[in-house]
C-alpha angles and dihedrals in degrees: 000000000000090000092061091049127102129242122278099235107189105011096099113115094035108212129093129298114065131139131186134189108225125173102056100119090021120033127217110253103213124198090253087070093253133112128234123204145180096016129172123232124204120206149140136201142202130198132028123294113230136247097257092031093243101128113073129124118195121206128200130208128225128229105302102014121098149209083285095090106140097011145068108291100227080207106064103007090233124114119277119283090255104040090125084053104037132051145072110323102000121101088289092047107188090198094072095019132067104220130199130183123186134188109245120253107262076043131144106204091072112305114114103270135152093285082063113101118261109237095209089061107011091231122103122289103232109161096350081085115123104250105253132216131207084246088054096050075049100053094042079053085055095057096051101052076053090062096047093054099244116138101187132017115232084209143356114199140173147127139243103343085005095059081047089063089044096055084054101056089048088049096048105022099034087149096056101051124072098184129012123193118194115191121192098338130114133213093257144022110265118228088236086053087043085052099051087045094058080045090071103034087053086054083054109047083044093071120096089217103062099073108201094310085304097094094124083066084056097049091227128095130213097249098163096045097056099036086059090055093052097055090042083059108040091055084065083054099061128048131237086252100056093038091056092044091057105041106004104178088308116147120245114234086339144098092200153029113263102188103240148091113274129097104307110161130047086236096062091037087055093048088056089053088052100048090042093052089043098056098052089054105036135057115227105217085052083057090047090053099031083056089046093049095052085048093058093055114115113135095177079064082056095064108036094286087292109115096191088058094066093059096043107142090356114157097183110118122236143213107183107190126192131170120224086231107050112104087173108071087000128189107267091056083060099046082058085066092053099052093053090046097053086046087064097054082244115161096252130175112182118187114167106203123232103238144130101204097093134225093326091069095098087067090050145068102295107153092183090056087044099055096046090055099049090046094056088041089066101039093054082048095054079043086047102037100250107131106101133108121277121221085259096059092255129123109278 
């Protein structure tokens, strides 16, 4: 088989921090009708491909996440978003998988997005960005693991925005993935989740600063906007039970009301460190069109509004994950998944977590989700052959 395969291109030296330019010769056609090309594509990857390529996980990133999954974000100088998930040793052991992360399409860590230059004018896209879909963030994906030389994933993997782009690898390159894990996502956008969205973006086009998606021109940037549409959000990523647990009604640096206006509880002083950290590390046009991409989502729509369409014949293997607690992709939408799913004959395993820290869970110390996946990732690697020992001594 490795004879047949074709060369690696730029994975020499292996570690974060790559970026490759695809579409030059063949665009990107993207939903909206355009074409997109060249692109760039921001990713990095951890572990040793093997001989015959067949070991690659591909993880993909939610909303506001990015391609800096296991390492130190350059960015913000804090560990990767999925440290507790991806390493030597832990459920996506590195040192038997060979891992890649890459920033969505409509990104701003590296992938080509709206704060790109135009090259018609030189100046930054802004909105003269093609409007981007969660098929089209898979298919540049596509293209990349093209690049790279890897015909199947062992694996893609990834929660909330991130299960949405597995789905759809599973829905458009059955063929190329062998097993596919959703956390916390749905088949569709709900019209609550469409609604906090709008929420945001209002925030955003609210700001003076934005200026009509040019405000690079203007050599501002809408901060408040943005930060507005982050705490809106991350209170949907969190539940009643763990905020409370958190903040409860205490006072923040006070022992007492002080019938005003300024930061009074711990809550609302935690929601503005959240917005001002959001905004030095995050675009937010990329937001605007990230948030866009995740509304248009509906893969029943791609198949004619049935679900179970999309997985006929399918043989890739599933492990669909909930949690009890989370109101924002909450269980019954994937159970959805499950039932059509299990319409199409597919191989499914479904386990919803007991927990009261929300959607963001997934992202957090869950031992239960930690051993069923690990459970179901060694079973698909006995199914795929992947059991034996690596040249460190790992499991390869």
């Amino acid at each position: 088989m490795s004879a047949a395969l074709p060369p690696l291109h730029s994975l020499d030296p292996i570690g974060p921090g790559h970026r490759v330019t695809l579409g030059e010769t063949l665009p990107l056609k993207l939903d909206c009708g355009l074409d997109l090309g060249p692109y760039q594509i921001a990713y990095t990857t951890y572990g040793k491909l093997n001989a015959d390529r067949s070991n690659a996980v591909l993880v993909c990133h939610a909303l506001t996440g990015d391609q800096h999954v296991a390492n130190v974000n350059p960015i913000t100088g804090k560990p990767g978003w999925w440290t507790t998930m991806i390493g030597p040793g832990k459920v996506i052991d590195t040192d038997r998988f060979f891992v890649i992360c890459s920033n969505v399409l409509g990104g701003c860590l590296g992938s080509s997005g709206p704060k790109d230059s135009d090259p018609s004018t030189g100046k930054p896209y802004g909105l003269r960005f093609p409007v981007i879909t969660i098929r089209d963030m898979v298919n540049a994906q596509a293209m990349l693991l093209d690049h790279l030389g890897i015909q199947q994933l062992f694996c893609a993997i990834g929660g909330s925005m991130g299960g949405m782009q597995v789905l759809q690898w599973a829905a458009s390159y059955p063929e190329r993935v062998f097993a596919a894990i959703p956390i916390a996502c749905a088949a569709k956008h709900s019209a609550q989740n469409i609604a906090f969205h709008e929420v945001g973006r209002q925030a955003i086009y609210a700001d003076p600063q934005w200026h009509k998606g040019d405000y690079f021109e203007h050599n501002t940037i809408p901060r408040a906007g943005l930060a507005v549409a982050r705490m809106a959000a991350h209170i949907t990523y969190l539940s009643e039970a763990a905020l409370h647990r958190k903040f409860g009604r205490n006072l923040q640096n006070r022992e007492r009301i002080t019938y005003g206006f300024e930061t009074e509880f711990q809550v609302e002083s935690y929601l503005l460190h959240q917005g001002s950290s959001f905004v030095e590390r995050f675009d937010a046009n990329s937001y605007l069109y990230i948030t866009r991409a995740m509304d248009y989502f509906d893969l029943a729509g791609q198949a004619g509004g049935v679900l179970a369409n999309v997985f006929q014949g399918t043989k890739t293997r599933f492990c669909v994950v909930s949690f009890t607690s989370d109101w924002l992709f909450p269980t019954t939408e994937n159970k959805e998944i499950v039932r059509a799913l299990n319409a199409a004959a597919a191989n499914v395993s479904f386990v919803e977590i007991e927990t009261d820290k929300g959607h963001d869970a997934f992202l957090l110390d869950e031992p239960v989700m930690f051993a069923t996946l690990q459970g179901f990732i060694d079973g698909c690697a006995e199914q795929r052959g992947l059991n034996g020992r690596s040249e460190k001594g790992g499991r390869a």
